[in-house]
Gaussian input, Z-matrix of N, CA and C with variables (Angstrom, degrees):
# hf/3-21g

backbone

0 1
 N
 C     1     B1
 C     2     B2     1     A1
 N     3     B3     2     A2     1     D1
 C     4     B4     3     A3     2     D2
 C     5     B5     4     A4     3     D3
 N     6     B6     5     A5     4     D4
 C     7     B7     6     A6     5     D5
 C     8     B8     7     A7     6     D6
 N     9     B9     8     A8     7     D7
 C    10    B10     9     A9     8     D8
 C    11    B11    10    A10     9     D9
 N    12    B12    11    A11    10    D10
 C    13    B13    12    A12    11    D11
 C    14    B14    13    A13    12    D12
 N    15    B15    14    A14    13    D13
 C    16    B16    15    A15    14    D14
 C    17    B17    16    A16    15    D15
 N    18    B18    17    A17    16    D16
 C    19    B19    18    A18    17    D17
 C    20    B20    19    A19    18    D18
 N    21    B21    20    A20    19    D19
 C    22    B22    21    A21    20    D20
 C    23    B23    22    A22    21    D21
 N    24    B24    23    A23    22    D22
 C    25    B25    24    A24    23    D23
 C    26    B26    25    A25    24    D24
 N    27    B27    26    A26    25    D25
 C    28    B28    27    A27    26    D26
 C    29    B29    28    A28    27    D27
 N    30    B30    29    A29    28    D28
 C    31    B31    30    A30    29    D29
 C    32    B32    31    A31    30    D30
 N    33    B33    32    A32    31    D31
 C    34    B34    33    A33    32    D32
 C    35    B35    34    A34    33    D33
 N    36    B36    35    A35    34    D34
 C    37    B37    36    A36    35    D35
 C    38    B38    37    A37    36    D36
 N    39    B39    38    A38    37    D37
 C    40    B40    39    A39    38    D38
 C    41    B41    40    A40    39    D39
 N    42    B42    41    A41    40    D40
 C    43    B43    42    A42    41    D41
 C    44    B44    43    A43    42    D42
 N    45    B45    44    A44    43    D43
 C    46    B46    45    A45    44    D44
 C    47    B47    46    A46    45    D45
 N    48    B48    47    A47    46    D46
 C    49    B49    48    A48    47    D47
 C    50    B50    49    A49    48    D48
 N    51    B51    50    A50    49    D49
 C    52    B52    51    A51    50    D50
 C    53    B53    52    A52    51    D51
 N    54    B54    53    A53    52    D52
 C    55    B55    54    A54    53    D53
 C    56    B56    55    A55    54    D54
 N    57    B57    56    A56    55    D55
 C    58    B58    57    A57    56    D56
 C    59    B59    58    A58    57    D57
 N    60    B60    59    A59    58    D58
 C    61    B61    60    A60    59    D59
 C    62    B62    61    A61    60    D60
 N    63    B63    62    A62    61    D61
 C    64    B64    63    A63    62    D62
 C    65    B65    64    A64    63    D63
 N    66    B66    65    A65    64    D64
 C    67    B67    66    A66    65    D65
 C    68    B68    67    A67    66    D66
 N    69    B69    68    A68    67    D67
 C    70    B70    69    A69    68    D68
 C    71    B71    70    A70    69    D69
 N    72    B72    71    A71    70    D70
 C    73    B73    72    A72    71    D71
 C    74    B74    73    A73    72    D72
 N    75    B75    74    A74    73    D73
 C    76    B76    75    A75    74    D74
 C    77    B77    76    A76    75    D75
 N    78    B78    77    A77    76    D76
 C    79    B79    78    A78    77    D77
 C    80    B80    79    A79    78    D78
 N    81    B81    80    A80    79    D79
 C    82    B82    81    A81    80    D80
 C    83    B83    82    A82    81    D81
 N    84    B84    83    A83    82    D82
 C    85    B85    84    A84    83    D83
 C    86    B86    85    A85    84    D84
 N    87    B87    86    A86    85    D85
 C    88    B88    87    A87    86    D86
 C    89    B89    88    A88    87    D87
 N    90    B90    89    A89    88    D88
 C    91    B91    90    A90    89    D89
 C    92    B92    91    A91    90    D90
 N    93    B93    92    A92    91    D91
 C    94    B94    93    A93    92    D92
 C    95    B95    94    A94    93    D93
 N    96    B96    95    A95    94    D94
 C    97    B97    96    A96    95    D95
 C    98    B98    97    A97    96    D96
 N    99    B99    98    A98    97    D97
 C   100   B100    99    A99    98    D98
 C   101   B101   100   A100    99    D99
 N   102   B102   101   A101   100   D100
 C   103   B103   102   A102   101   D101
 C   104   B104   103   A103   102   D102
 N   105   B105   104   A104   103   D103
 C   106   B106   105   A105   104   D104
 C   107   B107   106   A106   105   D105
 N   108   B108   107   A107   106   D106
 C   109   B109   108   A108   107   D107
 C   110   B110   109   A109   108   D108
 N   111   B111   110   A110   109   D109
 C   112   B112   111   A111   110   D110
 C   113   B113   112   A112   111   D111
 N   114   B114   113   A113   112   D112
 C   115   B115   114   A114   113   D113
 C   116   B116   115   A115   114   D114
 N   117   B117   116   A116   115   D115
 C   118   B118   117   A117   116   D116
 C   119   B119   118   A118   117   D117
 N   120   B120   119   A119   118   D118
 C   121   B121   120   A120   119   D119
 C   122   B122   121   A121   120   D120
 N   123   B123   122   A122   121   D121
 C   124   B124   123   A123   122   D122
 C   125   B125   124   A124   123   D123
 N   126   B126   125   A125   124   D124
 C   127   B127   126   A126   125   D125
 C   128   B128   127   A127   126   D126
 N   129   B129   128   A128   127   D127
 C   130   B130   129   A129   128   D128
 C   131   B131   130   A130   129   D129
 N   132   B132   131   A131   130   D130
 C   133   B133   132   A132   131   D131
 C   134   B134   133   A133   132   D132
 N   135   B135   134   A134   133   D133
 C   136   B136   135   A135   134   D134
 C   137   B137   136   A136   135   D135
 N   138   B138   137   A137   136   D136
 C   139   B139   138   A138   137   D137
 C   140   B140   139   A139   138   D138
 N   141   B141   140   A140   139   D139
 C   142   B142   141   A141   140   D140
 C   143   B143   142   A142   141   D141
 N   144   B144   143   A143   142   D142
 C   145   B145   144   A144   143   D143
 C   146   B146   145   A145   144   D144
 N   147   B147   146   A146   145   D145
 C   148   B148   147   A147   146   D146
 C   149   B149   148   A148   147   D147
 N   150   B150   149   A149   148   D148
 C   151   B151   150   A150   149   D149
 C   152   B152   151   A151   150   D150
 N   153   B153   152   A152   151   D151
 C   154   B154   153   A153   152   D152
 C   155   B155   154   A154   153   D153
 N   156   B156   155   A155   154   D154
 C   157   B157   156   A156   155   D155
 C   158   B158   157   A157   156   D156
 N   159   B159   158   A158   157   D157
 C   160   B160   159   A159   158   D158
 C   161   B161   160   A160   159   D159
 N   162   B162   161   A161   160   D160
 C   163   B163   162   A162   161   D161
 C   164   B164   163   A163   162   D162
 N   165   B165   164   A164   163   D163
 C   166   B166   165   A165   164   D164
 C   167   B167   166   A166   165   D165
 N   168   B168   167   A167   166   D166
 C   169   B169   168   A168   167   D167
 C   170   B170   169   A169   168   D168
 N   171   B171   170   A170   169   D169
 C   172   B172   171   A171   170   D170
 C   173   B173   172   A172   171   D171
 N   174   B174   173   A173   172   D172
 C   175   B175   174   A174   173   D173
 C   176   B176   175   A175   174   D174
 N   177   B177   176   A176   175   D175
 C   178   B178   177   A177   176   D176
 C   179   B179   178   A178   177   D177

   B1=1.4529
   B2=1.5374
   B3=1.5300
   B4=2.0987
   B5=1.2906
   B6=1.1816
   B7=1.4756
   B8=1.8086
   B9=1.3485
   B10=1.6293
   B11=1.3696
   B12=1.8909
   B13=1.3375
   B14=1.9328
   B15=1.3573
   B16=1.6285
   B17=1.2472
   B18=1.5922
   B19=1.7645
   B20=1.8072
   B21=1.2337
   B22=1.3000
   B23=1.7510
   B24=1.4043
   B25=1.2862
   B26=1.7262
   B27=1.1492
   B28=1.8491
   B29=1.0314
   B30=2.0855
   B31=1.0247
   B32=1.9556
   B33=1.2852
   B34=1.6919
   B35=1.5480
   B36=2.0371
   B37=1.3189
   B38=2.0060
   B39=1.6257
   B40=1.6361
   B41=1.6919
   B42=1.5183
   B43=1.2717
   B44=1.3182
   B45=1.4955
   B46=1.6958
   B47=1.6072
   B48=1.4492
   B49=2.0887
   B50=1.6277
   B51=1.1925
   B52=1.7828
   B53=1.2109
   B54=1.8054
   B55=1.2060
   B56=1.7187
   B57=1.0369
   B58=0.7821
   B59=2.0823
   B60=0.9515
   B61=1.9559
   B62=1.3940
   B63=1.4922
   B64=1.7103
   B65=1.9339
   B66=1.1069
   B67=0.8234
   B68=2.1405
   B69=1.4886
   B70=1.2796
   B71=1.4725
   B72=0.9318
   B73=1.6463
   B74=1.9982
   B75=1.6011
   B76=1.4574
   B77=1.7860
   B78=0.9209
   B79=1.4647
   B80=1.5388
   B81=1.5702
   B82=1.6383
   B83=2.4820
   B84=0.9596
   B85=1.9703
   B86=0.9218
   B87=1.8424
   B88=1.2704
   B89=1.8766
   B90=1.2729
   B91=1.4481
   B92=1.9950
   B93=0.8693
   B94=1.6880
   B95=1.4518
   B96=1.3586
   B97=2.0835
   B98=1.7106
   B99=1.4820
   B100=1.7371
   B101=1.7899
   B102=1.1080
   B103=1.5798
   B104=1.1077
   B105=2.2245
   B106=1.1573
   B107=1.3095
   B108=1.6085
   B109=1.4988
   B110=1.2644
   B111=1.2584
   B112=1.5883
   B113=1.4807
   B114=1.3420
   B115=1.2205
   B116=1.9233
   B117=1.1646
   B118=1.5513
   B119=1.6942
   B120=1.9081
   B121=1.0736
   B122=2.0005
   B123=1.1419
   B124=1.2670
   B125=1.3804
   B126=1.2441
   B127=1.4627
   B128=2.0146
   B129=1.5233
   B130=0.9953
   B131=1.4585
   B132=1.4811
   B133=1.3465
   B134=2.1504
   B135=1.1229
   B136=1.5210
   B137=1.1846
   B138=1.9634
   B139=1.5053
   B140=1.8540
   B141=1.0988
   B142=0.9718
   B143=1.5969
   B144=1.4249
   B145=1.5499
   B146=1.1714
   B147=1.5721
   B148=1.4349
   B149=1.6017
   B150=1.4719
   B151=1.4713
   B152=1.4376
   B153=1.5048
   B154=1.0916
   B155=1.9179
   B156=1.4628
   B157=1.2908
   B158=1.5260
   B159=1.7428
   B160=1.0230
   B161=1.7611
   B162=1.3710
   B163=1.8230
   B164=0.9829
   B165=1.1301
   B166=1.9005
   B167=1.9093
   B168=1.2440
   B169=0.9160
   B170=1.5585
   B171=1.4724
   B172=1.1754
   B173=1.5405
   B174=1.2560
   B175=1.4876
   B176=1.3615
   B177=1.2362
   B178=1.5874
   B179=1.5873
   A1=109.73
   A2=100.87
   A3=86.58
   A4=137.90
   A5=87.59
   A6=79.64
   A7=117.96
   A8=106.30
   A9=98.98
   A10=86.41
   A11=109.46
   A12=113.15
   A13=102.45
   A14=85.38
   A15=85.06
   A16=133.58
   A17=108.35
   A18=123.28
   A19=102.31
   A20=99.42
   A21=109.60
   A22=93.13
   A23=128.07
   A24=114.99
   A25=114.94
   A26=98.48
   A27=95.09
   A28=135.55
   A29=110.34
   A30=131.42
   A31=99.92
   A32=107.14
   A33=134.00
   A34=91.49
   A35=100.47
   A36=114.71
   A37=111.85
   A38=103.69
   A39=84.38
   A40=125.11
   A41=96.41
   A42=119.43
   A43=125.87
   A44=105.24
   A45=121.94
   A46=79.66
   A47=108.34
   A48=115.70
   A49=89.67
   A50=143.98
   A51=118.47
   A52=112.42
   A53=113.31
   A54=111.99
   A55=128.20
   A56=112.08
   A57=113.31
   A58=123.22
   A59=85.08
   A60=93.97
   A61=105.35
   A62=112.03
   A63=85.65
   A64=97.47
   A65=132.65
   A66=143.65
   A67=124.45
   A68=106.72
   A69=123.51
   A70=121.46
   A71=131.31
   A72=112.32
   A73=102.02
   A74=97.57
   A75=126.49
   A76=96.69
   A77=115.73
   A78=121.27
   A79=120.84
   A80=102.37
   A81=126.36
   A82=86.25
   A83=106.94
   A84=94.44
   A85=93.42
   A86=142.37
   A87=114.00
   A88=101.33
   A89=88.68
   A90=118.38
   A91=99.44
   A92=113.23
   A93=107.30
   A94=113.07
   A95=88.67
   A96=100.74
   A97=83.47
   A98=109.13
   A99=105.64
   A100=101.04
   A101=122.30
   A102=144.74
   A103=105.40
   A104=119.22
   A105=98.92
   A106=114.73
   A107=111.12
   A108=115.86
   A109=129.38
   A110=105.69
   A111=99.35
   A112=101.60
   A113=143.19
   A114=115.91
   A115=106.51
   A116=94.24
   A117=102.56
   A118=109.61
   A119=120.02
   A120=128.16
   A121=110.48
   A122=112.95
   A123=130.61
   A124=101.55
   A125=143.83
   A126=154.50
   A127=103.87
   A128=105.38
   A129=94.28
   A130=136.49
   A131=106.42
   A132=147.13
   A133=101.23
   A134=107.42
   A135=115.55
   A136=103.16
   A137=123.62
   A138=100.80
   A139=92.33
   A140=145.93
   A141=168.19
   A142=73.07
   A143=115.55
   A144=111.04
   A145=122.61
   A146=137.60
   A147=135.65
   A148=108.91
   A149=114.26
   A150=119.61
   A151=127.93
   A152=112.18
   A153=137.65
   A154=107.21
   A155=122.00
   A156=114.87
   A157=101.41
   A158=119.93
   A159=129.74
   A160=107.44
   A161=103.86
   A162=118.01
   A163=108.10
   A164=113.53
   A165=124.07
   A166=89.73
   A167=125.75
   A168=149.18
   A169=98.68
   A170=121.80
   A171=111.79
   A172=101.52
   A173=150.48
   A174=145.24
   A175=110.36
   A176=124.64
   A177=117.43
   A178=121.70
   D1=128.15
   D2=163.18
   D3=-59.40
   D4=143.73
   D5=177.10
   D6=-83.59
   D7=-30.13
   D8=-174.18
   D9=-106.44
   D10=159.61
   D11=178.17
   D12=-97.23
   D13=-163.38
   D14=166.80
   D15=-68.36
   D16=-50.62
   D17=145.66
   D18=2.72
   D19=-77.37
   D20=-143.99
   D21=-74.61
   D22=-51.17
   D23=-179.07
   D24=-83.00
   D25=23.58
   D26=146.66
   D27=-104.90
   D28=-25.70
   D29=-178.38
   D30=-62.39
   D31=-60.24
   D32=-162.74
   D33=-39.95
   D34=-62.90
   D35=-166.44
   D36=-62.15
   D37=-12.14
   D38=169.49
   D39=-101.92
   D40=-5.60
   D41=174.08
   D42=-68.20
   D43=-26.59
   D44=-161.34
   D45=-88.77
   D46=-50.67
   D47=-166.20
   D48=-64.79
   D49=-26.11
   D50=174.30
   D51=-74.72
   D52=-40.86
   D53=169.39
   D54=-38.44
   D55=-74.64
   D56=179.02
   D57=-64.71
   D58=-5.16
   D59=162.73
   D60=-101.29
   D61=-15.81
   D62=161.12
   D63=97.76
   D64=-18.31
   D65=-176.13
   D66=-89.60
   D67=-21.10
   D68=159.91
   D69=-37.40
   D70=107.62
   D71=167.18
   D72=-145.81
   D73=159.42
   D74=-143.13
   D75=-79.57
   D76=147.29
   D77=157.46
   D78=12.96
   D79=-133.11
   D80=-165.97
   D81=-81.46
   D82=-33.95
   D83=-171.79
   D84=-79.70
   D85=-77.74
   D86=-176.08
   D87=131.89
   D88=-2.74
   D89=-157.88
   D90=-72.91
   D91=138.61
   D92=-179.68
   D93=-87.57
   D94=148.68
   D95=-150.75
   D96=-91.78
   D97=132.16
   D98=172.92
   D99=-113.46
   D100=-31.65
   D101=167.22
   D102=-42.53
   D103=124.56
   D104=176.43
   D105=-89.51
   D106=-6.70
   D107=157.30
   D108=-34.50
   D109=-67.11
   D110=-179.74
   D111=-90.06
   D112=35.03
   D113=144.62
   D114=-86.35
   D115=-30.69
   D116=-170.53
   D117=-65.16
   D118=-28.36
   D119=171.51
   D120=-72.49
   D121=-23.01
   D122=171.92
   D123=-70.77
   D124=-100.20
   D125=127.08
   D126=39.01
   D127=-61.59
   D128=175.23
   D129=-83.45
   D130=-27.41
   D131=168.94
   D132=-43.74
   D133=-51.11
   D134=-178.27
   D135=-82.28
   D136=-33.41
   D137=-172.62
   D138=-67.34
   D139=-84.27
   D140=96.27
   D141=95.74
   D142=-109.42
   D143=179.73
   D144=-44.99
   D145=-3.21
   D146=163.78
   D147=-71.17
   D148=-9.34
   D149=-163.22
   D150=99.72
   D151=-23.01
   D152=-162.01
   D153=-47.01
   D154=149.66
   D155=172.96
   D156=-79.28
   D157=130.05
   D158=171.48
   D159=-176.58
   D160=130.81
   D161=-174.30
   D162=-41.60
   D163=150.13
   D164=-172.94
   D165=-73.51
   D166=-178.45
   D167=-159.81
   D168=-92.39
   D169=155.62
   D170=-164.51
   D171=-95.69
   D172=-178.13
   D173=-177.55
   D174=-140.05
   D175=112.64
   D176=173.57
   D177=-100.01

């Protein structure tokens, strides 16, 4: 079974396309995301509150 739904790889897949236009930027600073890490933590972060199927967050 998947683990992420579609939700989540549309969100990722429009996040990665700002990224790379340069147009992405982070939370509450505002600051532009160059990392494809955190665009992809962004990406998932929105499916997540869209409802989207995607794993809870990991906990250390």
């Amino acid at each position: 079974m998947a683990k992420y739904g579609k939700t989540a790889s549309k969100k990722v897949e429009k996040t990665m396309r700002e990224r790379k236009q340069g147009t992405l930027r982070s939370g509450r600073s505002g600051k532009k995301v160059t990392s494809k890490k955190q665009a992809i933590a962004i990406g998932l972060s929105e499916a997540r509150r869209a409802g989207g199927k995607v794993p809870a967050k990991s906990r250390s």
